[in-house]
SERO-4910 file (N, C-alpha, C, O; in steps of 0.05 Angstrom, whole numbers):
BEGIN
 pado doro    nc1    nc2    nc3   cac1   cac2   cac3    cc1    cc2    cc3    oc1    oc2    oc3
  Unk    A     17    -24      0      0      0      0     18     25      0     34     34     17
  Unk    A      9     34    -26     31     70    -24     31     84      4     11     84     18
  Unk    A     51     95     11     58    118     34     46    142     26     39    160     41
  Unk    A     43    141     -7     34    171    -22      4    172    -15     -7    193    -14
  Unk    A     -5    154    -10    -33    146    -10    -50    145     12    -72    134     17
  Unk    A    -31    162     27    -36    160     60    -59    187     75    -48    208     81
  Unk    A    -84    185     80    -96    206     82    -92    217    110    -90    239    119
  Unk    A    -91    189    121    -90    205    156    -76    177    165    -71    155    154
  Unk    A    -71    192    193    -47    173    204    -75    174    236    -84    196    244
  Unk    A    -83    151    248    -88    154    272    -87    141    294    -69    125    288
  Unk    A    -93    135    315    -85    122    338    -87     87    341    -73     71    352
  Unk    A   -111     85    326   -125     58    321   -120     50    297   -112     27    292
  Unk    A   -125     70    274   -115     52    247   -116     79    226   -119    103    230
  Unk    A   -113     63    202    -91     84    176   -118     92    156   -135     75    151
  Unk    A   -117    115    148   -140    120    124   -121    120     96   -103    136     97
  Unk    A   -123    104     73   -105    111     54   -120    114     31   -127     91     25
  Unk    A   -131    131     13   -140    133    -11   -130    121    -40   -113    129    -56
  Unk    A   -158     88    -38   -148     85    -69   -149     95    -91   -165    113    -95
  Unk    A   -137     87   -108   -133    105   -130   -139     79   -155   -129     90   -175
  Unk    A   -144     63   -160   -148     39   -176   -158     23   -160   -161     21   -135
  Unk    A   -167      1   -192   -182    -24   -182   -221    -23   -172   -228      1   -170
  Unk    A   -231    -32   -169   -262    -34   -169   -269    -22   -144   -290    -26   -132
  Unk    A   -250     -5   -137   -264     11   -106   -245     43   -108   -247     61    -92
  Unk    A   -228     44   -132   -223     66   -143   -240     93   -136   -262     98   -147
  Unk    A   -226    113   -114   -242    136   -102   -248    132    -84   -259    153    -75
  Unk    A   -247    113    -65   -261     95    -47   -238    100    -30   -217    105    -42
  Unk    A   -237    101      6   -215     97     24   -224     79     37   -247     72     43
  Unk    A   -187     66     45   -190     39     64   -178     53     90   -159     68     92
  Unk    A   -196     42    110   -189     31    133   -161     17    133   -154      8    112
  Unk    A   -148     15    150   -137     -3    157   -130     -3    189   -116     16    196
  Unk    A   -138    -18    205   -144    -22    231   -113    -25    241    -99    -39    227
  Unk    A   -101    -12    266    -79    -28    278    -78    -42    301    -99    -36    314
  Unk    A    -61    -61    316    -54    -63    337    -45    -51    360    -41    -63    381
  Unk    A    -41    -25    355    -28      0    373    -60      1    391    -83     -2    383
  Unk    A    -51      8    418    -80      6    444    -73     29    450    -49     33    451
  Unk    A    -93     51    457    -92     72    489    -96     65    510   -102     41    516
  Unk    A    -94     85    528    -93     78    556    -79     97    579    -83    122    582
  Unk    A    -66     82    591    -45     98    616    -26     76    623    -27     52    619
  Unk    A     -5     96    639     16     71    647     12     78    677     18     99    688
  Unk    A      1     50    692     12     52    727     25     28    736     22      4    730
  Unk    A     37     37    750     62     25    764     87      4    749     96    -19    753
  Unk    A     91     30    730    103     20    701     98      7    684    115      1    667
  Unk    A     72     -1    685     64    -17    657     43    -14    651     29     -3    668
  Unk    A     32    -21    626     10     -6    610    -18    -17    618    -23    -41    616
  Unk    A    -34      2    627    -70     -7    620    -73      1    603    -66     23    595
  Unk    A    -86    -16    590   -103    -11    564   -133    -10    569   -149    -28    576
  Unk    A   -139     20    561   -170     31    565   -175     56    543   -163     77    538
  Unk    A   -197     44    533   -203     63    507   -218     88    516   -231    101    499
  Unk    A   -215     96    543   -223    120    551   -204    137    544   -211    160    536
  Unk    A   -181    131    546   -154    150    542   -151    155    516   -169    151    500
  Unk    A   -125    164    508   -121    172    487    -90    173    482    -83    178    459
  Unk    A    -77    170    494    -51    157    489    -36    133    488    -37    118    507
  Unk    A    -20    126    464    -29     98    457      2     86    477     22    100    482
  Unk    A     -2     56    487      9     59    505     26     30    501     44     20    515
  Unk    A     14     20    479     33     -7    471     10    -17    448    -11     -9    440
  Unk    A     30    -42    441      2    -62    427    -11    -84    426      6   -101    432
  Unk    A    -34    -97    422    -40   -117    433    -44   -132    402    -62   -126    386
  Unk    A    -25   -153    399    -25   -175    380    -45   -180    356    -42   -203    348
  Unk    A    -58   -171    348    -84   -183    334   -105   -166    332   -123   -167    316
  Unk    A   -102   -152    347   -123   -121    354   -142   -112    333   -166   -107    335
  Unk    A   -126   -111    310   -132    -88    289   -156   -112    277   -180   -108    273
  Unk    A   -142   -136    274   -168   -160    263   -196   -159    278   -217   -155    266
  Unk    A   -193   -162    296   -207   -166    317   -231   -137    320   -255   -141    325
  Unk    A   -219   -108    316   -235    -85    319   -240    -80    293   -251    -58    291
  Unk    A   -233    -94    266   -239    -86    246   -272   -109    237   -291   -102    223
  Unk    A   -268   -133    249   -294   -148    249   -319   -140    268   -342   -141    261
  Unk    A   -311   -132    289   -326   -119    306   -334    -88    295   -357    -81    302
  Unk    A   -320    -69    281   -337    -52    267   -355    -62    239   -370    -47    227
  Unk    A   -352    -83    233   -366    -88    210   -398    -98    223   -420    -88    220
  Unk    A   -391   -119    235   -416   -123    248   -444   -104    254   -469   -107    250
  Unk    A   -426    -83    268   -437    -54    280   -451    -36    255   -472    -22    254
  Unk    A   -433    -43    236   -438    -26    204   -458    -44    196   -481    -34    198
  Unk    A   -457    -66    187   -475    -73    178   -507    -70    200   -529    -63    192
  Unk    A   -501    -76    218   -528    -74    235   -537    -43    237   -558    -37    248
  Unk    A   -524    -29    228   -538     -2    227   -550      0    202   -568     17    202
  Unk    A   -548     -8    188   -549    -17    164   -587    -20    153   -605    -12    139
  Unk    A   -575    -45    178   -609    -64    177   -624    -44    185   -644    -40    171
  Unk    A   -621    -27    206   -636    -10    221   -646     14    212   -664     28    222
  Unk    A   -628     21    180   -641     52    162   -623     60    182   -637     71    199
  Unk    A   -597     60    190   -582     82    192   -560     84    181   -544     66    185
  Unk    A   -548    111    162   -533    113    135   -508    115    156   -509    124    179
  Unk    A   -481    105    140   -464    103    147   -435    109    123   -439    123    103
  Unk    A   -415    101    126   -394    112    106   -386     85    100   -365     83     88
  Unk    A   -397     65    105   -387     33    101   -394     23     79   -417     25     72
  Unk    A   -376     10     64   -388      6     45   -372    -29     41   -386    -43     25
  Unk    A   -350    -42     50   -350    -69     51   -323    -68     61   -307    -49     63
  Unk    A   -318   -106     70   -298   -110     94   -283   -126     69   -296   -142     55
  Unk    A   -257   -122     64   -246   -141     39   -217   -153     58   -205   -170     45
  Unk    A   -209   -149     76   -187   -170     90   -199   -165    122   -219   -153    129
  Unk    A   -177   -181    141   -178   -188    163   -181   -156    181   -198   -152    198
  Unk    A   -162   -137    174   -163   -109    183   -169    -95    165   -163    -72    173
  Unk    A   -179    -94    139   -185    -71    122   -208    -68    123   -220    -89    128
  Unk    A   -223    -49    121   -248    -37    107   -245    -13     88   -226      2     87
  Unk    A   -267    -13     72   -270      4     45   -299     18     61   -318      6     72
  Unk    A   -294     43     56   -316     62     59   -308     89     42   -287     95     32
  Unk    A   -331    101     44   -345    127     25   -325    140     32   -319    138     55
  Unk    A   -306    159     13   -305    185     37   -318    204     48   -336    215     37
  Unk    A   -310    210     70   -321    226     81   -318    253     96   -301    249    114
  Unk    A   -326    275     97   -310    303    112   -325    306    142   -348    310    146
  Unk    A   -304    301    161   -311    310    181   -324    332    192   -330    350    176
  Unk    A   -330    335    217   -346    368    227   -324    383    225   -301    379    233
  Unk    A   -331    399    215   -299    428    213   -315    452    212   -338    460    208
  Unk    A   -287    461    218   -296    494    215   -261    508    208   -242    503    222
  Unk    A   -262    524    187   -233    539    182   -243    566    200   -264    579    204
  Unk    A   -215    566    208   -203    590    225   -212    620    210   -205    627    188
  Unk    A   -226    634    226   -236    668    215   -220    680    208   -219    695    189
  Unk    A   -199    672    230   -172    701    235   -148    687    235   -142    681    258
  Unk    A   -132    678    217   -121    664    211    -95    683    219    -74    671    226
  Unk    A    -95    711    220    -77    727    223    -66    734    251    -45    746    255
  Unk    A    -81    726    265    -78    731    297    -63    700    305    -73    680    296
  Unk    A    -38    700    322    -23    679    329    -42    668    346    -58    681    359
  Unk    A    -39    638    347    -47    624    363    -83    607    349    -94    585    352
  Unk    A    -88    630    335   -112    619    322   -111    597    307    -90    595    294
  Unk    A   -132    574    304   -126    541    295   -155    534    285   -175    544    296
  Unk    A   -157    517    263   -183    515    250   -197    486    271   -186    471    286
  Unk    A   -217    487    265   -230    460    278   -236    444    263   -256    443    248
  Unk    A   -216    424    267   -210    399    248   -232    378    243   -237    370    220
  Unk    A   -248    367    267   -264    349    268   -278    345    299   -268    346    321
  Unk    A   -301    341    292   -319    330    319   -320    314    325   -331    299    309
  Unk    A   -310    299    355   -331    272    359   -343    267    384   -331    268    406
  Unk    A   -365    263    381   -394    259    400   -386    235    417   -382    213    407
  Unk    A   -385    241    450   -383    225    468   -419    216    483   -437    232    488
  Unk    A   -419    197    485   -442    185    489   -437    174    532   -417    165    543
  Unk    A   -456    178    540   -453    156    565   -477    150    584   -497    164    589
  Unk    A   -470    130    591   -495    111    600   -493    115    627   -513    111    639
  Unk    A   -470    123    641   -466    124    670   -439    144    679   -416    139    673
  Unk    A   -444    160    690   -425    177    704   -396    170    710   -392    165    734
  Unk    A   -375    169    695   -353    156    705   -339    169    691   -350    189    681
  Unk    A   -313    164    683   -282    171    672   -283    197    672   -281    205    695
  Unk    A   -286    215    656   -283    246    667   -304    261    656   -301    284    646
  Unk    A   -324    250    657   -354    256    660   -359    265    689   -368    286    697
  Unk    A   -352    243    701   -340    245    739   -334    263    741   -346    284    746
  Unk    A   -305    259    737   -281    275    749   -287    311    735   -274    330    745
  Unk    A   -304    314    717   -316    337    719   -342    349    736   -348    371    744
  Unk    A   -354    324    738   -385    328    751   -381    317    782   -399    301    788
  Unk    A   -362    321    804   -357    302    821   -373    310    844   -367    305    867
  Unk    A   -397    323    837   -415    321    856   -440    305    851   -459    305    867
  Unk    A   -439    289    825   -450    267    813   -449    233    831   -427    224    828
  Unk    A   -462    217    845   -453    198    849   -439    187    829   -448    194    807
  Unk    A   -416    169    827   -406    150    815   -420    125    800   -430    105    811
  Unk    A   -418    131    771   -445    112    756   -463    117    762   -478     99    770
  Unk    A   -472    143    762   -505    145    768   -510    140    730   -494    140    711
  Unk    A   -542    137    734   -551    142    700   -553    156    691   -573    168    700
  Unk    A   -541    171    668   -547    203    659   -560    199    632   -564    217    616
  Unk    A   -566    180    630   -595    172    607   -582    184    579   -593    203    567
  Unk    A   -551    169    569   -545    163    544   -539    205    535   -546    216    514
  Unk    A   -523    218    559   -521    249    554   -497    243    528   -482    223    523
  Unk    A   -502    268    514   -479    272    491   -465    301    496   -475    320    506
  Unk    A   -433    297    484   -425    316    491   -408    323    466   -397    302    458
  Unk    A   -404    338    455   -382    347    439   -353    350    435   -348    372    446
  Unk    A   -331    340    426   -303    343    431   -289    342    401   -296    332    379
  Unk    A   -263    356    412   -244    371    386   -235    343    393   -236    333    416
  Unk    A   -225    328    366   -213    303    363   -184    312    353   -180    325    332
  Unk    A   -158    300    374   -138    304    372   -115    296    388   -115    274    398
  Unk    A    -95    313    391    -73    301    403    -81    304    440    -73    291    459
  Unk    A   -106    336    438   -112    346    466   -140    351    449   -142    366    429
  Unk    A   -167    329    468   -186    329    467   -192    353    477   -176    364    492
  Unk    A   -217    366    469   -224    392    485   -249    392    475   -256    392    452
  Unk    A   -267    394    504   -299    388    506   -303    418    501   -290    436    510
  Unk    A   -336    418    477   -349    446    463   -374    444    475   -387    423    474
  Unk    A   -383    465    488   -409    461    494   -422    455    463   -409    459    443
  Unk    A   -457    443    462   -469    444    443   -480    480    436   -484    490    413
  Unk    A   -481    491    455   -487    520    457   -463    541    429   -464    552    407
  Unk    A   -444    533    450   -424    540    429   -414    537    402   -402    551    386
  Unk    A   -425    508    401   -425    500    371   -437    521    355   -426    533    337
  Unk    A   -459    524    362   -486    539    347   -471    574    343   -473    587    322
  Unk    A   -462    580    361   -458    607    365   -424    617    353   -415    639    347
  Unk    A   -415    593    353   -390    603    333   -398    601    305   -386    614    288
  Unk    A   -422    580    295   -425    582    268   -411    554    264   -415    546    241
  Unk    A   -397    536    278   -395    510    274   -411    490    262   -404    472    248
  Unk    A   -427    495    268   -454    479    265   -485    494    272   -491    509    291
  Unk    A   -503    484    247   -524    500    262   -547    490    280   -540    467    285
  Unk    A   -573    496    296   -584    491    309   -591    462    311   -588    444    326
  Unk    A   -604    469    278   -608    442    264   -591    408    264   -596    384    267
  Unk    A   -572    428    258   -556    403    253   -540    388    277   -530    366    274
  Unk    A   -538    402    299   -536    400    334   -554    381    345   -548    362    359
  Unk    A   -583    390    332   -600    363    346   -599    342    332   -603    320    342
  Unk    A   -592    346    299   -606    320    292   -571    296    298   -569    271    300
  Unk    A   -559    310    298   -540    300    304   -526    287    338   -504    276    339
  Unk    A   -543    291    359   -550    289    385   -566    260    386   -563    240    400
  Unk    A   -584    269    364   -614    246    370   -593    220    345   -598    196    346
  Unk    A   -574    231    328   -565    200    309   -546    185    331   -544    161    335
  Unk    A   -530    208    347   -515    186    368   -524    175    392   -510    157    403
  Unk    A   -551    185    403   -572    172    414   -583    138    400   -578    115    406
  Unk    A   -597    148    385   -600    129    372   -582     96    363   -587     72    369
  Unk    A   -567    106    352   -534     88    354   -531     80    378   -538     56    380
  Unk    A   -522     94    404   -521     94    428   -540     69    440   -533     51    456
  Unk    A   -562     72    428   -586     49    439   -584     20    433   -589      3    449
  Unk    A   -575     15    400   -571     -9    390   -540    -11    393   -527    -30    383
  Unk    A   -534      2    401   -500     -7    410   -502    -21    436   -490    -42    439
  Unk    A   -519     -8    458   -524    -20    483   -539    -41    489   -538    -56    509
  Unk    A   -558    -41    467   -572    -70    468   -566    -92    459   -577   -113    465
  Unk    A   -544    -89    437   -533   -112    427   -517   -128    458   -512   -152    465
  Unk    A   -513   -102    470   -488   -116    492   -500   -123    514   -488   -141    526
  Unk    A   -522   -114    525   -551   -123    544   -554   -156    532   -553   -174    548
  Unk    A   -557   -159    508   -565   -186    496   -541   -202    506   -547   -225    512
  Unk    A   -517   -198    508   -496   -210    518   -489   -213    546   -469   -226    552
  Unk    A   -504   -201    566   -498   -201    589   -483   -178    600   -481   -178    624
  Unk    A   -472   -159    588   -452   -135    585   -466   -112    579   -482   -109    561
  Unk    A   -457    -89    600   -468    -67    599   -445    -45    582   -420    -47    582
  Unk    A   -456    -30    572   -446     -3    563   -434     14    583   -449     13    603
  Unk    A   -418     27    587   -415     48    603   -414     80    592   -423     99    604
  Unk    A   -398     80    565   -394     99    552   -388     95    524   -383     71    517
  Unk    A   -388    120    500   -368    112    484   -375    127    464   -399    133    462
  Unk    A   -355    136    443   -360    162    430   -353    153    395   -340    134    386
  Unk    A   -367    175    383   -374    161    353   -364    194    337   -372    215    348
  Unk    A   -348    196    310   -349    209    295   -365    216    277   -358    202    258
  Unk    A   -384    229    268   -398    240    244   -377    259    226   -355    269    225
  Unk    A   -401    254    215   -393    275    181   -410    268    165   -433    257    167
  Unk    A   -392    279    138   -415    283    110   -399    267     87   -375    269     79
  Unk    A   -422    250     80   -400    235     51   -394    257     28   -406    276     18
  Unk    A   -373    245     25   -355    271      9   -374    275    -13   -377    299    -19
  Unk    A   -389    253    -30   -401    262    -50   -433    250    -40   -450    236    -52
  Unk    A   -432    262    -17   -471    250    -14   -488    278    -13   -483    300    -22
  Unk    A   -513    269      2   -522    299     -7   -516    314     21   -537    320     31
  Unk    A   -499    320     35   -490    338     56   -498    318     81   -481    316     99
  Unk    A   -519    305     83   -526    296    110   -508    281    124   -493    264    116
  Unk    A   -513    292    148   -490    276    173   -497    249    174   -519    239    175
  Unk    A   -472    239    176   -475    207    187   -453    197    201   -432    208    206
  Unk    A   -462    172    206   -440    162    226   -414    152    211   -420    135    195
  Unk    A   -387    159    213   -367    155    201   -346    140    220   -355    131    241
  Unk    A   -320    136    217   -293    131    230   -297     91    239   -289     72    225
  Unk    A   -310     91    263   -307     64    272   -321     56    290   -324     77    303
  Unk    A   -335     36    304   -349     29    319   -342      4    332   -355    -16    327
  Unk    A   -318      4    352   -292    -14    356   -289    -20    389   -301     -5    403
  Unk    A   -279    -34    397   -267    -36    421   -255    -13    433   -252    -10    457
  Unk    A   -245     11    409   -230     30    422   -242     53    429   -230     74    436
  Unk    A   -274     48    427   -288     69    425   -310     66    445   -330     79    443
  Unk    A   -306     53    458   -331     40    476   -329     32    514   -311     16    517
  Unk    A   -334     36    524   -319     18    555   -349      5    567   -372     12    573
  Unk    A   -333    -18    567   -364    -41    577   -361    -57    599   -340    -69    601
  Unk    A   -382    -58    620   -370    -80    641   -393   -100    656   -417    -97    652
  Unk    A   -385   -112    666   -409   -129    677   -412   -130    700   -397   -118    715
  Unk    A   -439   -152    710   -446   -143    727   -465   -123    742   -473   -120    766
  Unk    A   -470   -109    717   -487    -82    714   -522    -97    728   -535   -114    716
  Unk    A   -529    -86    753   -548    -92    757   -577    -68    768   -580    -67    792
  Unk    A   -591    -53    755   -601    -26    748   -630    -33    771   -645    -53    773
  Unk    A   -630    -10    784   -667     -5    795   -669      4    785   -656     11    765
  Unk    A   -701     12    798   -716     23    773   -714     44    766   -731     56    754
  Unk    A   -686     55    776   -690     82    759   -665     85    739   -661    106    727
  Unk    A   -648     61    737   -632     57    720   -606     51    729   -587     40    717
  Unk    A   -608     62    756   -574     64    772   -572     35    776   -587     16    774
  Unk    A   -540     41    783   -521     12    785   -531      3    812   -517     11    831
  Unk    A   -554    -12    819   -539    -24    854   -516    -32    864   -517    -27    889
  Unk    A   -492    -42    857   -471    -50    866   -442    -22    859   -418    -19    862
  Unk    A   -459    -11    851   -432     28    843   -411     20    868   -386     17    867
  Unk    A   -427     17    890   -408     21    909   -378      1    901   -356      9    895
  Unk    A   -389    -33    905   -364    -52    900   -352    -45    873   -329    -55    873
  Unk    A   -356    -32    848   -342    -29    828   -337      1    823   -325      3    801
  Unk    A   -339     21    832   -330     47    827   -314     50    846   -316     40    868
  Unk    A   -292     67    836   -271     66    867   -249     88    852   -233     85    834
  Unk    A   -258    115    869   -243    134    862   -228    145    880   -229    130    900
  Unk    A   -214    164    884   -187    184    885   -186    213    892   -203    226    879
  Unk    A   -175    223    905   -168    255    900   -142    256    915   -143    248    938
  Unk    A   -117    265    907    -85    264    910    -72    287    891    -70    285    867
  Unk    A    -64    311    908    -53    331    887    -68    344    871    -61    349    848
  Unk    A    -91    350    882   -111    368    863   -135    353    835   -152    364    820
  Unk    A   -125    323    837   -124    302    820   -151    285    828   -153    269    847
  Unk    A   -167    291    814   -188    261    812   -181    235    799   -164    234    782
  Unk    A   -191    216    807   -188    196    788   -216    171    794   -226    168    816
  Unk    A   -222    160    777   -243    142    782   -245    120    757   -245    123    732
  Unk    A   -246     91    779   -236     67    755   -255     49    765   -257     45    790
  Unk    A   -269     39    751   -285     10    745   -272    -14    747   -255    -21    732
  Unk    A   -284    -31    774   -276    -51    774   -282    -72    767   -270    -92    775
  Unk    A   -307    -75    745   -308    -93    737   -313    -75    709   -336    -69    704
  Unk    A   -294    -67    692   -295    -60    669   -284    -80    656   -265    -93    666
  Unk    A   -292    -85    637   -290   -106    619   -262   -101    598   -263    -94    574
  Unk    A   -242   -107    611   -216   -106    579   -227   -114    557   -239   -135    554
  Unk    A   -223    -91    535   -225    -95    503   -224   -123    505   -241   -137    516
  Unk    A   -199   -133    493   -201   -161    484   -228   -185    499   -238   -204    487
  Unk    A   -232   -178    522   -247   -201    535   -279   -195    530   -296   -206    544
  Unk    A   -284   -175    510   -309   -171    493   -310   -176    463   -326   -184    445
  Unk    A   -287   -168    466   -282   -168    428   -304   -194    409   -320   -190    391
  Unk    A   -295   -219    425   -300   -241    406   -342   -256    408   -355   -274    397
  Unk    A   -346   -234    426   -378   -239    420   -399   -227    401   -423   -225    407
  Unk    A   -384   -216    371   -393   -201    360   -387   -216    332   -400   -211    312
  Unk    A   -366   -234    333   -353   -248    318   -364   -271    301   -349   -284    287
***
């Protein structure tokens, strides 16, 4: 595969634009083995909450490239449009292209000013990772009934109010909700596939955009992977949705100004991966 042909370079896997052959115009996927996470007590967790990649795990890229197809196609069945268009090896996929949420820079003249590259919509089912550690007067895993939030996708995530979207001209009113209610939506049959398995959702965030040659409408794009998701079991809900057991599996921190809050029965990527399979 050309280096010339390289559209984006990212944490989980490679976008490269073909240029020949029966999918000519068409970009591949290519999924990697590289994981995020954190490193404690010198060695790596791997948790797709994070964002720095922190080693790799053997097979990965196979493994989250079958598990987004699954996801693609079942949105599929459901009437919901996507950038997928077929799975042709173990880690490749071929999809539409597509242009992310952006916005170019007004004042390009003033230092420090930076265009907004792309959006991606965090989804969550329960109060935890730095949903928390922002909201920490929130119980731990309470239900916040599938809230969405907005974030600059990059090297340093940075949460946009939806307010602000609207008011810089990012996006308009319109396209704020309908775009709220598609990762809702997603959000629901992502959680129930994993309800059907015994495994709860906790969180997990999805890119939109616009197919490069469709008619403008947002859809769901990038991946729908192990690296995008945090699931754990055990999840047992009253009736008003909360975790009964928060207490034995939430277990947080404050040291140096520093929150921290980790799930103890969060489910490692790999030890979900293969029920989708």
């Amino acid at each position: 595969m050309a280096e010339n042909n390289l559209v984006y370079r990212g944490k989980s896997k490679d976008v490269f634009n073909i240029t020949e052959g029966p999918y000519a115009g068409k970009y591949r996927l290519v999924f990697k083995d590289e994981a995020t996470g954190y490193i404690e007590n010198g060695k790596a967790v791997f948790d797709p909450g994070y964002d720095t990649v922190v080693g790799n795990i053997p097979g990965k890229g196979a493994i989250g490239c079958r598990f987004a197809t699954h996801f693609f196609k079942l949105l599929k069945e459901k009437g919901i449009p996507s950038h997928y268009i077929d799975t042709v090896s173990e880690n490749e996929m071929i999809v539409e292209p597509a242009l992310p949420l952006d916005m170019p820079v007004e004042s390009q003249e003033f230092p420090g000013s930076a265009p907004l590259l792309n959006l991606e919509f965090t989804w969550r089912n329960n109060a935890t990772g730095s949903f928390w550690r922002r909201y920490p007067f929130v119980k731990p895993c309470k239900n916040v009934h599938k809230v969405v939030e907005a974030w600059t996708k990059g090297d340093s995530d940075i949460l946009i109010t939806l307010e602000a979207l609207e008011e810089t001209g990012a996006m308009s009113k319109e396209e704020i909700t309908q775009s709220v209610e598609l990762v809702k939506n997603i959000a629901e049959i992502v959680s129930l596939e994993f309800t059907q398995k015994g495994l709860h959702v906790i969180d997990g965030k999805f890119e939109l955009g616009r197919l490069k040659y469709g008619d403008g409408k947002i859809v769901i794009i990038d991946e729908i992977s192990p690296d995008v998701l945090r699931v754990c079991k055990g999840y047992t809900p009253d009736e008003t949705g909360n975790c009964k057991i928060y207490g034995q599996c939430a277990v947080t921190s404050y040291s140096g100004g520093k929150r921290t809050i980790k799930n103890r029965k969060q489910v490692a990527a790999a030890d979900f991966t293969n029920i989708f399979l």
